[in-house]
KOLKELUM-430443 format. One record per residue: residue in three letters; residue number from 1; x, y, z of N, C-alpha, C, O, CB in turn. Coordinates in pm, whole numbers, plus 50000, padded with zeros to 5 digits. Glycine has a CB too. Example, Ala and Ser with C-alpha at 12.3 -4.5 7.8 and 13.67 -1.06 7.14 Angstrom:
BEGIN
 sevex milum   n_u   n_v   n_w  ca_u  ca_v  ca_w   c_u   c_v   c_w   o_u   o_v   o_w  cb_u  cb_v  cb_w
   ALA     1 51319 49431 50780 51230 49550 50780 51320 49670 50780 51424 49668 50846 51131 49553 50905
   SER     2 51285 49775 50708 51367 49894 50714 51290 50003 50787 51341 50114 50804 51408 49940 50572
This chain:
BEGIN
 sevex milum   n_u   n_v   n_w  ca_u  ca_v  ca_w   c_u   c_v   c_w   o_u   o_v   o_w  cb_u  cb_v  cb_w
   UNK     1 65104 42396 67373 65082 42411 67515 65077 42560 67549 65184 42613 67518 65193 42340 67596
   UNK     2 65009 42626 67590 64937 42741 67656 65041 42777 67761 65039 42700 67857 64783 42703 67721
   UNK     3 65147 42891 67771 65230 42914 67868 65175 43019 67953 65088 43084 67893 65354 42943 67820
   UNK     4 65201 43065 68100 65161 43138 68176 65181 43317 68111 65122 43415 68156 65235 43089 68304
   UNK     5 65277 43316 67999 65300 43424 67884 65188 43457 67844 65129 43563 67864 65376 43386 67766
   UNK     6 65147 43336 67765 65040 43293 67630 64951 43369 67746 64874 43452 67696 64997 43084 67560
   UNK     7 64945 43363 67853 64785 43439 67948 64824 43579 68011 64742 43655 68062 64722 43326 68115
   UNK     8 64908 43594 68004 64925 43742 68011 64909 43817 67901 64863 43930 67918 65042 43775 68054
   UNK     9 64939 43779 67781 64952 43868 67685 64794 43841 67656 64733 43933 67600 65076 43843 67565
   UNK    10 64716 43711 67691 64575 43701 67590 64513 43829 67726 64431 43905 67676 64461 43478 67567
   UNK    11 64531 43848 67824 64484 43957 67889 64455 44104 67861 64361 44177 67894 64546 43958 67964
   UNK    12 64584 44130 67778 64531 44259 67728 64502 44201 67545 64471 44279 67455 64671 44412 67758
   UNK    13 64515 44097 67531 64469 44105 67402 64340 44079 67376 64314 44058 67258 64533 44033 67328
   UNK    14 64219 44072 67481 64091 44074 67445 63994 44130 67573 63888 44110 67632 64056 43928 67395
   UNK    15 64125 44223 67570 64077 44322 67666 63953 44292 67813 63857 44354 67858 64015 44424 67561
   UNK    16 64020 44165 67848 63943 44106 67960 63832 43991 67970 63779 43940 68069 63887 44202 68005
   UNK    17 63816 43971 67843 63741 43875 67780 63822 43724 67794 63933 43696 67749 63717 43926 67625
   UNK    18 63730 43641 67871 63762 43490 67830 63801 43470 67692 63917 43445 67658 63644 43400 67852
   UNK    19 63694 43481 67605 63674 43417 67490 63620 43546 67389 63581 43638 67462 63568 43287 67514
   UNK    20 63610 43570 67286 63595 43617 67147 63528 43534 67032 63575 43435 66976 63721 43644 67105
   UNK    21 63401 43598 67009 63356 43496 66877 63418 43532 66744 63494 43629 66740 63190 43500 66847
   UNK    22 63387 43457 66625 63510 43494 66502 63468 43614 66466 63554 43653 66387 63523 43396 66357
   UNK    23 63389 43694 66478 63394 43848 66417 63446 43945 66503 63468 44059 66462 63257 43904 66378
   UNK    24 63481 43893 66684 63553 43974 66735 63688 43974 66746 63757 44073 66771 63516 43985 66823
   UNK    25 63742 43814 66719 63867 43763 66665 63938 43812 66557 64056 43837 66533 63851 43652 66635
   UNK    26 63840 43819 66504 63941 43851 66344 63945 44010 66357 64050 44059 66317 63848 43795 66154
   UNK    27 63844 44103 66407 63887 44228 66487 64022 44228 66556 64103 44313 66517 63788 44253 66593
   UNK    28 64047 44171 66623 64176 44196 66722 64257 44141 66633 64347 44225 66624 64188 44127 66879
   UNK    29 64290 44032 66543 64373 43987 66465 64407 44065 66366 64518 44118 66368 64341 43887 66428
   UNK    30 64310 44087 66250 64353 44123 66157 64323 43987 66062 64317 43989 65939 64487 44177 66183
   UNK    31 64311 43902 66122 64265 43774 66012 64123 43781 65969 64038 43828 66044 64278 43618 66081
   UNK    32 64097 43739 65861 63993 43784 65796 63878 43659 65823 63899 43539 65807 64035 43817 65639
   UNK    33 63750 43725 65870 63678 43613 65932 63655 43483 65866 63647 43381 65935 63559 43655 65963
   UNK    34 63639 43477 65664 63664 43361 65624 63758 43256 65687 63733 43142 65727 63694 43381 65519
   UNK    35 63895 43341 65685 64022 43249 65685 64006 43195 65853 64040 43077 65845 64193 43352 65643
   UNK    36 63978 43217 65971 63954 43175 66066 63826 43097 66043 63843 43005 66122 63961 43267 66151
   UNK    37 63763 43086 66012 63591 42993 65983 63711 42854 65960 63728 42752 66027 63439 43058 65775
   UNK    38 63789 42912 65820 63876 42764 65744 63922 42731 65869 63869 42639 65930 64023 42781 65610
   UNK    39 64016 42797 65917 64133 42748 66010 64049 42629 66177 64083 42520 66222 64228 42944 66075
   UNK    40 63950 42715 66214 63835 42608 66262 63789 42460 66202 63797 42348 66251 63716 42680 66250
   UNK    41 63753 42495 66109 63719 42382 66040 63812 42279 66017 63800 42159 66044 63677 42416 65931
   UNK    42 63948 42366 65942 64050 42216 65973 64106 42187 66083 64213 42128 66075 64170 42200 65898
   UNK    43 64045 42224 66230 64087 42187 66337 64209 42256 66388 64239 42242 66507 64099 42066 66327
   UNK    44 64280 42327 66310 64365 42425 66377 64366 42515 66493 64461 42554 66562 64382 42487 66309
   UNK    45 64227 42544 66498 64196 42601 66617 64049 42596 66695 63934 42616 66654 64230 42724 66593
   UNK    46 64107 42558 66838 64036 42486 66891 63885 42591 66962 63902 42694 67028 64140 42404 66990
   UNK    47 63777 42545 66934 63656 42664 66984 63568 42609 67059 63567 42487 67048 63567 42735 66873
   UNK    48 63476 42662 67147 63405 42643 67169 63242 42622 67112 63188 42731 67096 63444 42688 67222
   UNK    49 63181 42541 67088 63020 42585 66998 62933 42600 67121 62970 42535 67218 62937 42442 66871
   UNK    50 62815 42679 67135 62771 42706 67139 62601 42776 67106 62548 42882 67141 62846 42695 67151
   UNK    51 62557 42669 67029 62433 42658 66971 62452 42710 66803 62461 42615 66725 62325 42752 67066
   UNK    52 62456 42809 66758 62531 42831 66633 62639 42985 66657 62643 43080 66579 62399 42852 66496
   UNK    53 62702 42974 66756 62768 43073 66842 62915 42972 66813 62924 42851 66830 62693 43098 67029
   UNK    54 63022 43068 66765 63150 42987 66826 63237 43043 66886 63262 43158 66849 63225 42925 66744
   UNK    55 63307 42991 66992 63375 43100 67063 63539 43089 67053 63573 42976 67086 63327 43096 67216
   UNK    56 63632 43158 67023 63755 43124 67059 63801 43176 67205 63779 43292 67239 63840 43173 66954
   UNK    57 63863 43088 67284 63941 43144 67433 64026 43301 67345 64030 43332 67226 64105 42977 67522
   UNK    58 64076 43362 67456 64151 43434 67433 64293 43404 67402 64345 43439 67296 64133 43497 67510
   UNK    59 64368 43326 67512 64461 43215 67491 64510 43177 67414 64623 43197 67370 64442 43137 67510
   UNK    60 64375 43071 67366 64439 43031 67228 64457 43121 67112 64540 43085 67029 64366 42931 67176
   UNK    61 64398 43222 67092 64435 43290 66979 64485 43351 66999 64453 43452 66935 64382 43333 66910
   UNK    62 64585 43372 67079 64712 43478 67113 64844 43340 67090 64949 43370 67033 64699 43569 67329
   UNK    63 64825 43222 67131 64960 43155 67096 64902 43092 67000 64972 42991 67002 65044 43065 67201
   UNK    64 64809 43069 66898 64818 43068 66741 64861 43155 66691 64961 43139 66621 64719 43058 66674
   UNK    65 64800 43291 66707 64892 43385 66610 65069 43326 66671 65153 43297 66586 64850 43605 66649
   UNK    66 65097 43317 66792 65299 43328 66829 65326 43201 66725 65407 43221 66634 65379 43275 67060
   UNK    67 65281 43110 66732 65343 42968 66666 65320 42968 66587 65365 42862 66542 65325 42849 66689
   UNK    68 65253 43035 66484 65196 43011 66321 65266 43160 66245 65237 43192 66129 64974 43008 66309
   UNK    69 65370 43251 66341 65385 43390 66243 65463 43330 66206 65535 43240 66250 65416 43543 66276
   UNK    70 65441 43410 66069 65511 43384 65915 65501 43226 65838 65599 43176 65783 65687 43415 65936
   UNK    71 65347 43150 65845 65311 43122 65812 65173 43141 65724 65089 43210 65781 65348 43089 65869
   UNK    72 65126 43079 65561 65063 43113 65502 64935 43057 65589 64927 42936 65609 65098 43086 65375
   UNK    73 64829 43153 65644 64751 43124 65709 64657 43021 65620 64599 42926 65671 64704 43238 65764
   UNK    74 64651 43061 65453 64543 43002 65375 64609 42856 65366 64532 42761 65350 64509 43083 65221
   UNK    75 64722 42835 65374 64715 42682 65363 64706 42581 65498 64802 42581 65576 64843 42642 65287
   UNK    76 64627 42523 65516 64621 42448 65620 64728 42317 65657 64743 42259 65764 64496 42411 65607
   UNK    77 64781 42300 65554 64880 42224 65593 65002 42287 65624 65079 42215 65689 64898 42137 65508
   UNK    78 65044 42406 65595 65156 42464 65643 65104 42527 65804 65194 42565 65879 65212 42583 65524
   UNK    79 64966 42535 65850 64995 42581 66029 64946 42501 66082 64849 42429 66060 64941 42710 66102
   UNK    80 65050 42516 66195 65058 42447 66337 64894 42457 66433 64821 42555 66444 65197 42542 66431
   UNK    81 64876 42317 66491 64718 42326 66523 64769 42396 66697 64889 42401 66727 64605 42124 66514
   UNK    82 64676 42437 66780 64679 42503 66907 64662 42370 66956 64601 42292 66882 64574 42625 66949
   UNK    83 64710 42323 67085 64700 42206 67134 64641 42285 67272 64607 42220 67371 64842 42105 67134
């Protein structure tokens, strides 16, 4: 669940941007654009498509990274999906 936090902090974390596609994501993260493609794919995190465009909210990838630190991002069964 997305807290009124989770939107303050995604405020300065994509510097005013709704949403971020995965090469501007993994910019602000530090996650490497493969490992977010995976983490999409197994439904961990939730995107928008967009014709062959995908978008992540800002939101959500500010409380995936809070609920998944110090988890092995490469295994998909050890992180928590963004609801």
């Amino acid at each position: 669940m997305l807290t009124p936090a989770h939107r303050l902090e995604a405020e300065s974390f994509g510097a005013g941007k709704l949403g971020m596609t995965i090469d501007e994501a993994a910019d602000c993260t530090g996650i490497g654009r493969n490992t977010l493609r995976k983490l999409v794919s197994c439904g961990k995190i939730p995107v928008l498509r967009i014709g062959r465009k995908t978008i992540i909210r800002v939101d959500v990838i500010s409380a995936f990274m809070e609920i998944n630190q110090g988890c092995d991002l490469l295994d998909c069964a050890q992180v928590q999906q963004v609801t």
